[in-house]
The first five atom37 places (N, CA, C, CB, O) and aatype in JSON, in Angstrom:
{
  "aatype": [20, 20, 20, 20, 20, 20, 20, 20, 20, 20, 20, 20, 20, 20, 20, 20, 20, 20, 20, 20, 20, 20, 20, 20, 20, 20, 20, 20, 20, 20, 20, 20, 20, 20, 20, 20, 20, 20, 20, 20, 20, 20, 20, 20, 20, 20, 20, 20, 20, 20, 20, 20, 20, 20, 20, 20, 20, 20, 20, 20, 20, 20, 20, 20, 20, 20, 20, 20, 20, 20, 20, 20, 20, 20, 20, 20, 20, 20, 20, 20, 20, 20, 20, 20, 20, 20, 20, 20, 20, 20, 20, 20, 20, 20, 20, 20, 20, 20, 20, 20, 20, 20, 20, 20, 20, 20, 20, 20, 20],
  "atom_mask": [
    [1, 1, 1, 1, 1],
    [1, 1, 1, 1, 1],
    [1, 1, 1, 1, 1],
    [1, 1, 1, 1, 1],
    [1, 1, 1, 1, 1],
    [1, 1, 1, 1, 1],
    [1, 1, 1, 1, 1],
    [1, 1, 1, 1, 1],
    [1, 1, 1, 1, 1],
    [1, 1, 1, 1, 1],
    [1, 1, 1, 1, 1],
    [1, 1, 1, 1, 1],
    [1, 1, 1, 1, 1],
    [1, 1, 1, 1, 1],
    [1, 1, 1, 1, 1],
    [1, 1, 1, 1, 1],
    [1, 1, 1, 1, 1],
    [1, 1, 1, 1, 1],
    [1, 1, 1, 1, 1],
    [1, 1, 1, 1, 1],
    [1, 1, 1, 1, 1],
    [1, 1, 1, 1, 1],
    [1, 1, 1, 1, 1],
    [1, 1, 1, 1, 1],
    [1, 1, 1, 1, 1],
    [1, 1, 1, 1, 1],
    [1, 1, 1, 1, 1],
    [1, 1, 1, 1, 1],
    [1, 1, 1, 1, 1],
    [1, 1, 1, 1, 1],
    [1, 1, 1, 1, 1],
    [1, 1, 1, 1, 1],
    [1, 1, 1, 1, 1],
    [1, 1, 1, 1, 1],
    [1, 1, 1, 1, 1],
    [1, 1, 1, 1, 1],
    [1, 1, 1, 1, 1],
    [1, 1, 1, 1, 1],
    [1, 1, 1, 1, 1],
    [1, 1, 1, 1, 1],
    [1, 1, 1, 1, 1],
    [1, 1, 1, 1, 1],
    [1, 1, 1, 1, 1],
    [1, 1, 1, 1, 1],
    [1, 1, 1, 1, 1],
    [1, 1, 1, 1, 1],
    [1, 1, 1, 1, 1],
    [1, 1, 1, 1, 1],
    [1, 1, 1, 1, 1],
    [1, 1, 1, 1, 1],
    [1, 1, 1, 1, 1],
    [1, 1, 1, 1, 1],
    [1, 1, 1, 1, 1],
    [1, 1, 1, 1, 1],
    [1, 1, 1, 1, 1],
    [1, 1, 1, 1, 1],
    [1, 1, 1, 1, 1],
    [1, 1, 1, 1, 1],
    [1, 1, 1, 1, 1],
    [1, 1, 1, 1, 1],
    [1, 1, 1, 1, 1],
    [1, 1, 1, 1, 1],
    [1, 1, 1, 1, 1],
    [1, 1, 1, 1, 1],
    [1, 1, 1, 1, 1],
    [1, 1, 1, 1, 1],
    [1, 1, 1, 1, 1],
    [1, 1, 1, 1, 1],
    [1, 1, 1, 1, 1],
    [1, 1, 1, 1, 1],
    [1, 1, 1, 1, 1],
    [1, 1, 1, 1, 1],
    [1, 1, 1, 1, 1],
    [1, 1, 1, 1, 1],
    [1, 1, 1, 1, 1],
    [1, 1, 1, 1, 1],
    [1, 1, 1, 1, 1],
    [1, 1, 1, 1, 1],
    [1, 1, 1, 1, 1],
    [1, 1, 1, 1, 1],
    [1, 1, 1, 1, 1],
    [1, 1, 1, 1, 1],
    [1, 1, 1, 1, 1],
    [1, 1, 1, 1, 1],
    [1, 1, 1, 1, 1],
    [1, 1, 1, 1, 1],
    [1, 1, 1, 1, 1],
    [1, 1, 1, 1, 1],
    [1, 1, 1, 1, 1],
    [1, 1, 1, 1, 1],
    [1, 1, 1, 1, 1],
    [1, 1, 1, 1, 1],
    [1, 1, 1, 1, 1],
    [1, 1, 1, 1, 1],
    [1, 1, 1, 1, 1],
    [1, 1, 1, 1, 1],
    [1, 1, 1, 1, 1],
    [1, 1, 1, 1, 1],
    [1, 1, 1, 1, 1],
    [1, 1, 1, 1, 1],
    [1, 1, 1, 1, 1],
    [1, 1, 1, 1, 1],
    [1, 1, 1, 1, 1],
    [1, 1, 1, 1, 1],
    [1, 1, 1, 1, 1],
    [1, 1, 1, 1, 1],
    [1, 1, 1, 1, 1],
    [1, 1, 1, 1, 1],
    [1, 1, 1, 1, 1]
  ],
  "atom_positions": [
    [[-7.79, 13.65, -23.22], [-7.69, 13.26, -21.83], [-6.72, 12.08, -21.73], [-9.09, 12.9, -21.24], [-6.64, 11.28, -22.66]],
    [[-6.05, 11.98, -20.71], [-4.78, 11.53, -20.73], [-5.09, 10.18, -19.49], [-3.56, 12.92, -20.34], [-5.68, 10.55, -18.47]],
    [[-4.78, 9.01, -19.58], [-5.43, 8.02, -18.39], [-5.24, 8.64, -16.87], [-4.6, 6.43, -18.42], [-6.15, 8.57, -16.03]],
    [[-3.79, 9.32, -16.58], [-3.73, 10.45, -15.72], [-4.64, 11.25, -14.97], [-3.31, 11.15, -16.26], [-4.69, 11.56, -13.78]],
    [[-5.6, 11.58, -16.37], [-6.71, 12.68, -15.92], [-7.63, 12.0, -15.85], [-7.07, 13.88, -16.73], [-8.57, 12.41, -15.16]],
    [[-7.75, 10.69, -16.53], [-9.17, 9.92, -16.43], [-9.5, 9.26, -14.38], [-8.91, 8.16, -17.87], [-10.5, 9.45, -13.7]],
    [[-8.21, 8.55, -14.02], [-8.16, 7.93, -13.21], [-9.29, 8.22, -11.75], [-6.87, 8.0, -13.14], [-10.06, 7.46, -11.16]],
    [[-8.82, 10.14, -11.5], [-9.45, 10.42, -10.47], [-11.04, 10.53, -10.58], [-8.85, 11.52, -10.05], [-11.72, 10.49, -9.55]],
    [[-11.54, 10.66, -11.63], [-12.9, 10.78, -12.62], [-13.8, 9.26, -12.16], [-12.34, 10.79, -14.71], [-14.9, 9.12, -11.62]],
    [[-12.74, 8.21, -12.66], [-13.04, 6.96, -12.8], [-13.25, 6.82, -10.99], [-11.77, 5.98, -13.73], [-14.41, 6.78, -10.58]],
    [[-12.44, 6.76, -10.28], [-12.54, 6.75, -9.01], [-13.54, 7.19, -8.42], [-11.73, 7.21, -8.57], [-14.31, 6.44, -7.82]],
    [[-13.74, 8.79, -8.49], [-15.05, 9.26, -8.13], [-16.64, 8.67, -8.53], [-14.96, 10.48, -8.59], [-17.68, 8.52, -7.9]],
    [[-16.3, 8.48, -9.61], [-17.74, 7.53, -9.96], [-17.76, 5.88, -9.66], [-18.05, 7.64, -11.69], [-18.66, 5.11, -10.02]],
    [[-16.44, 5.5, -8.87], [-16.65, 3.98, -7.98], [-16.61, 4.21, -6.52], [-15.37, 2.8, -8.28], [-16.03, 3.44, -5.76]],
    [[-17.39, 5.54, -6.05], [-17.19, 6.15, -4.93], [-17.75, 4.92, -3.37], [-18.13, 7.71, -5.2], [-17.18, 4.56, -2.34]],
    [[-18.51, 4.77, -3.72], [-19.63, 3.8, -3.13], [-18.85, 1.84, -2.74], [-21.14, 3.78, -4.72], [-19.02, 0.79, -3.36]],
    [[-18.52, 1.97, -2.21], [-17.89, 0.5, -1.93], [-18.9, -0.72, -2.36], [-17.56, 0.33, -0.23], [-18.54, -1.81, -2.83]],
    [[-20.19, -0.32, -2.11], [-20.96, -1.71, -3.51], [-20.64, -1.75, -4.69], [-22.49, -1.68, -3.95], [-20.23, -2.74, -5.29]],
    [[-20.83, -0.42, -5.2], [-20.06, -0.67, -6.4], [-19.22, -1.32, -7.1], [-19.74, -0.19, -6.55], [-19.35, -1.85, -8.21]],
    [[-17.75, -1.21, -5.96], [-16.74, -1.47, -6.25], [-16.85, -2.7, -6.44], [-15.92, -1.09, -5.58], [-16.58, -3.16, -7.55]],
    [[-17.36, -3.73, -5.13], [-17.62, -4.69, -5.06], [-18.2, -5.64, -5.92], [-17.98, -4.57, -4.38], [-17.72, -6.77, -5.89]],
    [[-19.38, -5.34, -6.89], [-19.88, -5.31, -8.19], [-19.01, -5.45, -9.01], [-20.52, -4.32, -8.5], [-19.18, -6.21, -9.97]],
    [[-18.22, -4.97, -8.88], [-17.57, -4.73, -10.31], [-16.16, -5.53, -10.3], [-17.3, -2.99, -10.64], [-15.37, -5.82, -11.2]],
    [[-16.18, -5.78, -8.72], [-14.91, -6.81, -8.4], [-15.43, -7.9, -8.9], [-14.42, -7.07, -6.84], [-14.76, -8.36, -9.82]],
    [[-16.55, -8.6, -8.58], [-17.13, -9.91, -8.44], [-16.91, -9.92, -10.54], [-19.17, -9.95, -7.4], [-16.04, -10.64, -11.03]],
    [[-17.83, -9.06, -11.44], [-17.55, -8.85, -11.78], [-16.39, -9.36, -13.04], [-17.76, -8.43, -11.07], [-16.21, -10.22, -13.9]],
    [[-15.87, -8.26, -12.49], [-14.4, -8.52, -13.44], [-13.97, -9.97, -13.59], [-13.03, -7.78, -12.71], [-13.8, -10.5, -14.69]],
    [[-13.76, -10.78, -12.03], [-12.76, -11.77, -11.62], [-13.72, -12.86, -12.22], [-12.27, -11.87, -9.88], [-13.14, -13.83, -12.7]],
    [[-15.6, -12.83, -12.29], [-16.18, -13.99, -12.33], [-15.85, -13.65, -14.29], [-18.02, -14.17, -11.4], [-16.08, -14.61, -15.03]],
    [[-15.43, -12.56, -14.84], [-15.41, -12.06, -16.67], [-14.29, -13.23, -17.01], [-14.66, -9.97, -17.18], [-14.33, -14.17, -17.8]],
    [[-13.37, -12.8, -16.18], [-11.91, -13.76, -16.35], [-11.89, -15.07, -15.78], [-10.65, -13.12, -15.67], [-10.88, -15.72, -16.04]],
    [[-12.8, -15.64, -15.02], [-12.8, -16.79, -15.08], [-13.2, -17.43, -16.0], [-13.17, -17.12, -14.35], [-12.67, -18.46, -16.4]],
    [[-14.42, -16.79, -16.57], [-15.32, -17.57, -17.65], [-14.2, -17.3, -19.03], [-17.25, -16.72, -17.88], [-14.44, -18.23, -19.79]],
    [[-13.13, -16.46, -19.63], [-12.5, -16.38, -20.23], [-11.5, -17.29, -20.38], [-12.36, -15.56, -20.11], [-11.12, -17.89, -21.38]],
    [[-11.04, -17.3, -19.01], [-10.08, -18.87, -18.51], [-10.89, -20.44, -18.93], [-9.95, -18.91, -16.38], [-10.24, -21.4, -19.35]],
    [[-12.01, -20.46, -18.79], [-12.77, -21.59, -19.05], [-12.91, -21.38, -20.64], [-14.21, -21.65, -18.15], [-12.52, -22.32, -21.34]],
    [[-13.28, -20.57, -21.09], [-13.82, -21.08, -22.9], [-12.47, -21.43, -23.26], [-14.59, -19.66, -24.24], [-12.36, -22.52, -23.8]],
    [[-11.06, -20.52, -23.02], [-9.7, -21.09, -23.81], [-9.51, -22.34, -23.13], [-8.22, -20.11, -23.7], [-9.1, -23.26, -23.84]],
    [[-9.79, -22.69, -21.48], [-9.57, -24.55, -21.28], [-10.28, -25.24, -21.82], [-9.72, -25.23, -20.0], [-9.72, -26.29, -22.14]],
    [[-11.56, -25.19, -22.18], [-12.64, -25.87, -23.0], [-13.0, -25.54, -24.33], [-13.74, -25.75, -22.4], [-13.82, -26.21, -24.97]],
    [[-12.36, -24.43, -24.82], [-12.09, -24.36, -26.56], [-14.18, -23.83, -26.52], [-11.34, -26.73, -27.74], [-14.7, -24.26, -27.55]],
    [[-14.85, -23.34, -25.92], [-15.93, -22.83, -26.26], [-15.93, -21.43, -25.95], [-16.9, -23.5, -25.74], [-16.06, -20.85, -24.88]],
    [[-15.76, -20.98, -27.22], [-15.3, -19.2, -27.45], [-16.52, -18.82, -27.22], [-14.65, -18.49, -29.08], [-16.44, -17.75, -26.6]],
    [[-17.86, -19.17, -27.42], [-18.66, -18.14, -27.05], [-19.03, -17.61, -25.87], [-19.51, -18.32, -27.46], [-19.93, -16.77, -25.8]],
    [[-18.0, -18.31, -24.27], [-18.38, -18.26, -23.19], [-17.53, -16.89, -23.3], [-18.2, -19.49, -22.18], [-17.8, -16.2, -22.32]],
    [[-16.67, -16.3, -24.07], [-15.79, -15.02, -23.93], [-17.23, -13.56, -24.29], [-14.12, -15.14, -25.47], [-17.06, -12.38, -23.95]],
    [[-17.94, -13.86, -24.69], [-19.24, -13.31, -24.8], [-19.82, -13.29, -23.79], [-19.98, -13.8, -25.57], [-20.22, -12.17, -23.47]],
    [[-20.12, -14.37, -22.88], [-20.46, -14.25, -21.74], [-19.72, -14.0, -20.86], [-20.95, -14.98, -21.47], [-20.31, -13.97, -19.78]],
    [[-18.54, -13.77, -20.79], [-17.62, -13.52, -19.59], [-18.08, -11.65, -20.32], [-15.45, -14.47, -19.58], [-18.16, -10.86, -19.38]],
    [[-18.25, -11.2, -21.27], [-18.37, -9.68, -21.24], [-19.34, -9.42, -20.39], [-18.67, -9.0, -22.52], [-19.19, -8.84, -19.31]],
    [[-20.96, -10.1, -21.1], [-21.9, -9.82, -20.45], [-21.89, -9.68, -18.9], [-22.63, -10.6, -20.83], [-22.36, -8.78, -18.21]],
    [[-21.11, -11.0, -18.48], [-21.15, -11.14, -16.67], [-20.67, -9.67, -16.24], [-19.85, -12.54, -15.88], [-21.58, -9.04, -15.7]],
    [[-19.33, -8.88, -16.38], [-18.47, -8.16, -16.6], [-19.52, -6.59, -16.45], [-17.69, -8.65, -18.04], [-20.12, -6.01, -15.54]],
    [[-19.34, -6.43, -17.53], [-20.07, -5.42, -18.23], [-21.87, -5.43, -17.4], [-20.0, -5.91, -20.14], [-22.19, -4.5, -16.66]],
    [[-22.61, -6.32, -17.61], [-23.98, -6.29, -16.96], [-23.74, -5.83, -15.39], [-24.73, -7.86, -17.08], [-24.36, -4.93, -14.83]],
    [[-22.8, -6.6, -14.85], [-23.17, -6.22, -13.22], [-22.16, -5.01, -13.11], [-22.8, -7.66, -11.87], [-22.69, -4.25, -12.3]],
    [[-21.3, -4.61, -13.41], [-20.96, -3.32, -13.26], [-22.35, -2.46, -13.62], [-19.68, -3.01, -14.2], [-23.1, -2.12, -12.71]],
    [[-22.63, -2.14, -15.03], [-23.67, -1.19, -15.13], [-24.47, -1.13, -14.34], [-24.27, -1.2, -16.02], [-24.77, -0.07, -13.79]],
    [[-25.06, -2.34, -14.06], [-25.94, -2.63, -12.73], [-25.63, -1.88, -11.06], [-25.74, -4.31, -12.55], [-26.29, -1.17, -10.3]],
    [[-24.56, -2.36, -11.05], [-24.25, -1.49, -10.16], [-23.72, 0.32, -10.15], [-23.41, -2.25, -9.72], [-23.58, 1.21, -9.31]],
    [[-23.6, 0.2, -11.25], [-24.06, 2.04, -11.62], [-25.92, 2.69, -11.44], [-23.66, 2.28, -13.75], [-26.35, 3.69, -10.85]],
    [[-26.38, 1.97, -11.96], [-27.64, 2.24, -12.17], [-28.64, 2.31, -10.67], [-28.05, 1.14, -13.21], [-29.38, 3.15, -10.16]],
    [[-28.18, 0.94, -10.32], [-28.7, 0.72, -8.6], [-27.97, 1.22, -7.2], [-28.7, -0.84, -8.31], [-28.51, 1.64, -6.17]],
    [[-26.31, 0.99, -7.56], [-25.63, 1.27, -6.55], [-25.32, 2.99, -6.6], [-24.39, 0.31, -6.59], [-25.78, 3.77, -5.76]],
    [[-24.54, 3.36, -7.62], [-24.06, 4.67, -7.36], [-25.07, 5.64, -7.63], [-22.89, 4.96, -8.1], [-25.43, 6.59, -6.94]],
    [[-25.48, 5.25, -8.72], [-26.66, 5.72, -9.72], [-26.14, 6.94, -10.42], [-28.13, 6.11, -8.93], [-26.55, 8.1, -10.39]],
    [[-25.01, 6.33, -11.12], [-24.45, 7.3, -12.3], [-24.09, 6.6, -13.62], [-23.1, 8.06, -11.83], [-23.67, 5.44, -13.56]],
    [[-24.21, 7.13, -14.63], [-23.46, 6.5, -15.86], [-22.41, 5.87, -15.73], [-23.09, 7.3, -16.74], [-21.62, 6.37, -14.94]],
    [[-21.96, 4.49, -16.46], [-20.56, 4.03, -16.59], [-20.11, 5.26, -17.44], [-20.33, 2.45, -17.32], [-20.63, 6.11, -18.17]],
    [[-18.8, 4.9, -16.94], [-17.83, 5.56, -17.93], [-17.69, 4.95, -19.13], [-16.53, 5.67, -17.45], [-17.18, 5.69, -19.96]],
    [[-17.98, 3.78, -19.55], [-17.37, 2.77, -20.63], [-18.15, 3.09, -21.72], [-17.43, 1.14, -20.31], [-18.06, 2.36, -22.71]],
    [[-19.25, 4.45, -21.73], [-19.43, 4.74, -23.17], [-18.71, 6.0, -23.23], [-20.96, 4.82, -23.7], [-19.05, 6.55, -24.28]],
    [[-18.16, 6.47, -22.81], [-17.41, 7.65, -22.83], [-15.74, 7.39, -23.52], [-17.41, 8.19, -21.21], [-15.19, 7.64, -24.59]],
    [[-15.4, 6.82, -22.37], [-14.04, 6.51, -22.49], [-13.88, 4.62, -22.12], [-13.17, 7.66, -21.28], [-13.45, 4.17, -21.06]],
    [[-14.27, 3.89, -23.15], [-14.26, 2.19, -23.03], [-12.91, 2.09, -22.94], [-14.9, 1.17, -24.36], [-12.66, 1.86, -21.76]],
    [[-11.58, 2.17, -23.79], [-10.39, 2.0, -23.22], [-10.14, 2.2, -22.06], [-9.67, 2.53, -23.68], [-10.18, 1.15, -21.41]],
    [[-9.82, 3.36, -21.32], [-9.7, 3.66, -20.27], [-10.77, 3.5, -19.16], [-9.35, 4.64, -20.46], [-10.52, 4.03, -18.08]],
    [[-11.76, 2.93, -19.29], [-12.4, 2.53, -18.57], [-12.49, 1.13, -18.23], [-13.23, 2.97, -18.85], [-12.78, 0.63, -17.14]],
    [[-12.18, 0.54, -19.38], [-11.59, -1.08, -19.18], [-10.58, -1.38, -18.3], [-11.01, -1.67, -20.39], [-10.72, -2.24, -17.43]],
    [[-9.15, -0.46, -18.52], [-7.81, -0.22, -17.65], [-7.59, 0.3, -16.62], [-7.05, 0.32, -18.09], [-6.54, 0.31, -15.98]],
    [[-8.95, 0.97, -16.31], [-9.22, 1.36, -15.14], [-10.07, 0.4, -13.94], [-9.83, 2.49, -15.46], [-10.09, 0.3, -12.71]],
    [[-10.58, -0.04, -14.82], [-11.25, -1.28, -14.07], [-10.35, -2.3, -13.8], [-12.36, -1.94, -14.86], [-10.44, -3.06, -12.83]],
    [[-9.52, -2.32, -14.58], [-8.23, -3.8, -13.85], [-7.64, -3.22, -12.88], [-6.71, -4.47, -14.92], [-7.61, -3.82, -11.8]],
    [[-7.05, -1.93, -12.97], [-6.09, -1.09, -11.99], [-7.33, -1.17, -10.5], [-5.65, 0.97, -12.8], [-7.0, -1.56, -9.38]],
    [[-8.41, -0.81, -10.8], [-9.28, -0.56, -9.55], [-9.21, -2.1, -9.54], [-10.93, 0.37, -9.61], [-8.07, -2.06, -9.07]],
    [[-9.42, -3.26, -9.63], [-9.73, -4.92, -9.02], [-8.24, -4.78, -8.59], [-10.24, -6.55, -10.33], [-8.15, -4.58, -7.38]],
    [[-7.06, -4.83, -9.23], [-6.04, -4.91, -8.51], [-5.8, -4.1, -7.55], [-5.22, -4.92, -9.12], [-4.66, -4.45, -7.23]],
    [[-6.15, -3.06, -6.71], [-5.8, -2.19, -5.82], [-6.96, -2.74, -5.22], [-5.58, -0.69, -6.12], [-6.92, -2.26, -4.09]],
    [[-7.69, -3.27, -5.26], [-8.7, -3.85, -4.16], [-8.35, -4.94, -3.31], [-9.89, -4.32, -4.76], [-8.51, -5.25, -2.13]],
    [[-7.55, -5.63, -4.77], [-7.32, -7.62, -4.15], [-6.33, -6.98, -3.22], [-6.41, -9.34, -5.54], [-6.35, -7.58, -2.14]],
    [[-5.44, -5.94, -3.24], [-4.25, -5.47, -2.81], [-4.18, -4.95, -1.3], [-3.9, -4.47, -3.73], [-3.24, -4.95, -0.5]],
    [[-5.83, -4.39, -1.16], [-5.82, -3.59, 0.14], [-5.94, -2.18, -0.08], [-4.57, -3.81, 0.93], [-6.46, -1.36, 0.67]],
    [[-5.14, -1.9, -1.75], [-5.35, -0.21, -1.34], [-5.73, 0.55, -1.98], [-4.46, 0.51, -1.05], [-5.22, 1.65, -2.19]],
    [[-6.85, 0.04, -2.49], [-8.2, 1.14, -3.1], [-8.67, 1.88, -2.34], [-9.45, 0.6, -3.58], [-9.27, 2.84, -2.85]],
    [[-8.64, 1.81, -1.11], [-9.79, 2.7, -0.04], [-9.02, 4.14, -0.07], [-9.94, 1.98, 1.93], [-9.61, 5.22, 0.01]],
    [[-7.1, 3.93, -0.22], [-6.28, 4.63, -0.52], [-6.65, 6.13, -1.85], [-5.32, 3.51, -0.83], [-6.52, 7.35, -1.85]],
    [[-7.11, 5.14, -2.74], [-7.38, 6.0, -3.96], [-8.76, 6.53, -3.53], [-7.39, 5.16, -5.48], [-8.9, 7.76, -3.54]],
    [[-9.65, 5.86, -3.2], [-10.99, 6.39, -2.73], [-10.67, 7.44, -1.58], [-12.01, 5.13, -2.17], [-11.65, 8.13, -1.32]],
    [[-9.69, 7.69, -0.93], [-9.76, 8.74, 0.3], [-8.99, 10.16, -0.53], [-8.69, 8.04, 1.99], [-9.32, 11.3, -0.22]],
    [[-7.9, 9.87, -1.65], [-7.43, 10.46, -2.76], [-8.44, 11.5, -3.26], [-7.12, 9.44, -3.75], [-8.46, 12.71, -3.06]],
    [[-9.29, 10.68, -3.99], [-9.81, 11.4, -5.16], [-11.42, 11.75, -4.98], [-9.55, 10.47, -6.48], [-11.95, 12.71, -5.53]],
    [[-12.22, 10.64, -3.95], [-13.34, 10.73, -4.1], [-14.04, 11.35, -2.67], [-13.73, 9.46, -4.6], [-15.21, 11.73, -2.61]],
    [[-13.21, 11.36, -1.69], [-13.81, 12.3, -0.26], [-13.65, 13.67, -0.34], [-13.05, 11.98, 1.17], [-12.56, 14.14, -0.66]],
    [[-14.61, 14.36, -0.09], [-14.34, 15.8, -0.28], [-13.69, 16.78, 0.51], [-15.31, 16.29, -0.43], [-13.79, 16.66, 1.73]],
    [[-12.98, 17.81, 0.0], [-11.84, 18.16, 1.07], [-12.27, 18.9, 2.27], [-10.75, 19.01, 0.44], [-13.3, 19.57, 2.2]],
    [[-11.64, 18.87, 3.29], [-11.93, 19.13, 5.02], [-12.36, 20.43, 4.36], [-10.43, 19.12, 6.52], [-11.72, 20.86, 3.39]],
    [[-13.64, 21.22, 4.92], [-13.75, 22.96, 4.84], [-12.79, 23.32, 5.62], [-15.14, 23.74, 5.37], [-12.04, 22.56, 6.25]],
    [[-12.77, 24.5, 5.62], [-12.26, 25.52, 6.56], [-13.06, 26.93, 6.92], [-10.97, 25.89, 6.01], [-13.53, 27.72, 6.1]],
    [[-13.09, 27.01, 8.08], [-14.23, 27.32, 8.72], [-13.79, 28.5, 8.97], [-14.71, 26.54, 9.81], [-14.49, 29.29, 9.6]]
  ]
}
């Protein structure tokens, strides 16, 4: 599977805008605490910037969407997918990819 083919997959299972949200807060609070252990030289907060990261996403799989992460399946691409999804959020145009990949198509009657 090719990140190509992963993307719309990954999308569909951040269908739910809590989610997303989760996983925004998330990500940005992973990389702050990452930013802090290299300004303060205490590496084990990069452990906790996973946990923060990693815990409230799953969390919000479990409670919000209520589907499996992807990140035991495919952890690379689910990591790179998770930056690509926070950046298309901070951006405005995730709702873009969410109307893409994860709304189901008009019937025809």
């Amino acid at each position: 599977m090719t990140f190509a083919e992963f993307w719309p997959v990954y999308v569909r299972a951040h269908s739910r805008s809590g989610t997303r949200l989760v996983h925004l807060a998330g990500t940005l609070g992973g990389w702050m605490l990452v930013g802090a252990a290299i300004a303060e030289r205490r590496w084990w907060w990069i452990l906790a910037a996973l946990a923060v990261a990693y815990g409230l996403a799953w969390l919000a799989h479990l409670f919000v969407e209520h589907n499996m992460p992807a990140t035991f399946d495919h952890p690379l691409y689910s990591w790179w997918a998770d930056q690509r999804m926070v950046f298309l959020m901070i951006t405005g145009q995730m709702g873009k990819e969410v109307k893409r990949y994860a709304d189901p198509p008009p019937s025809i009657n």
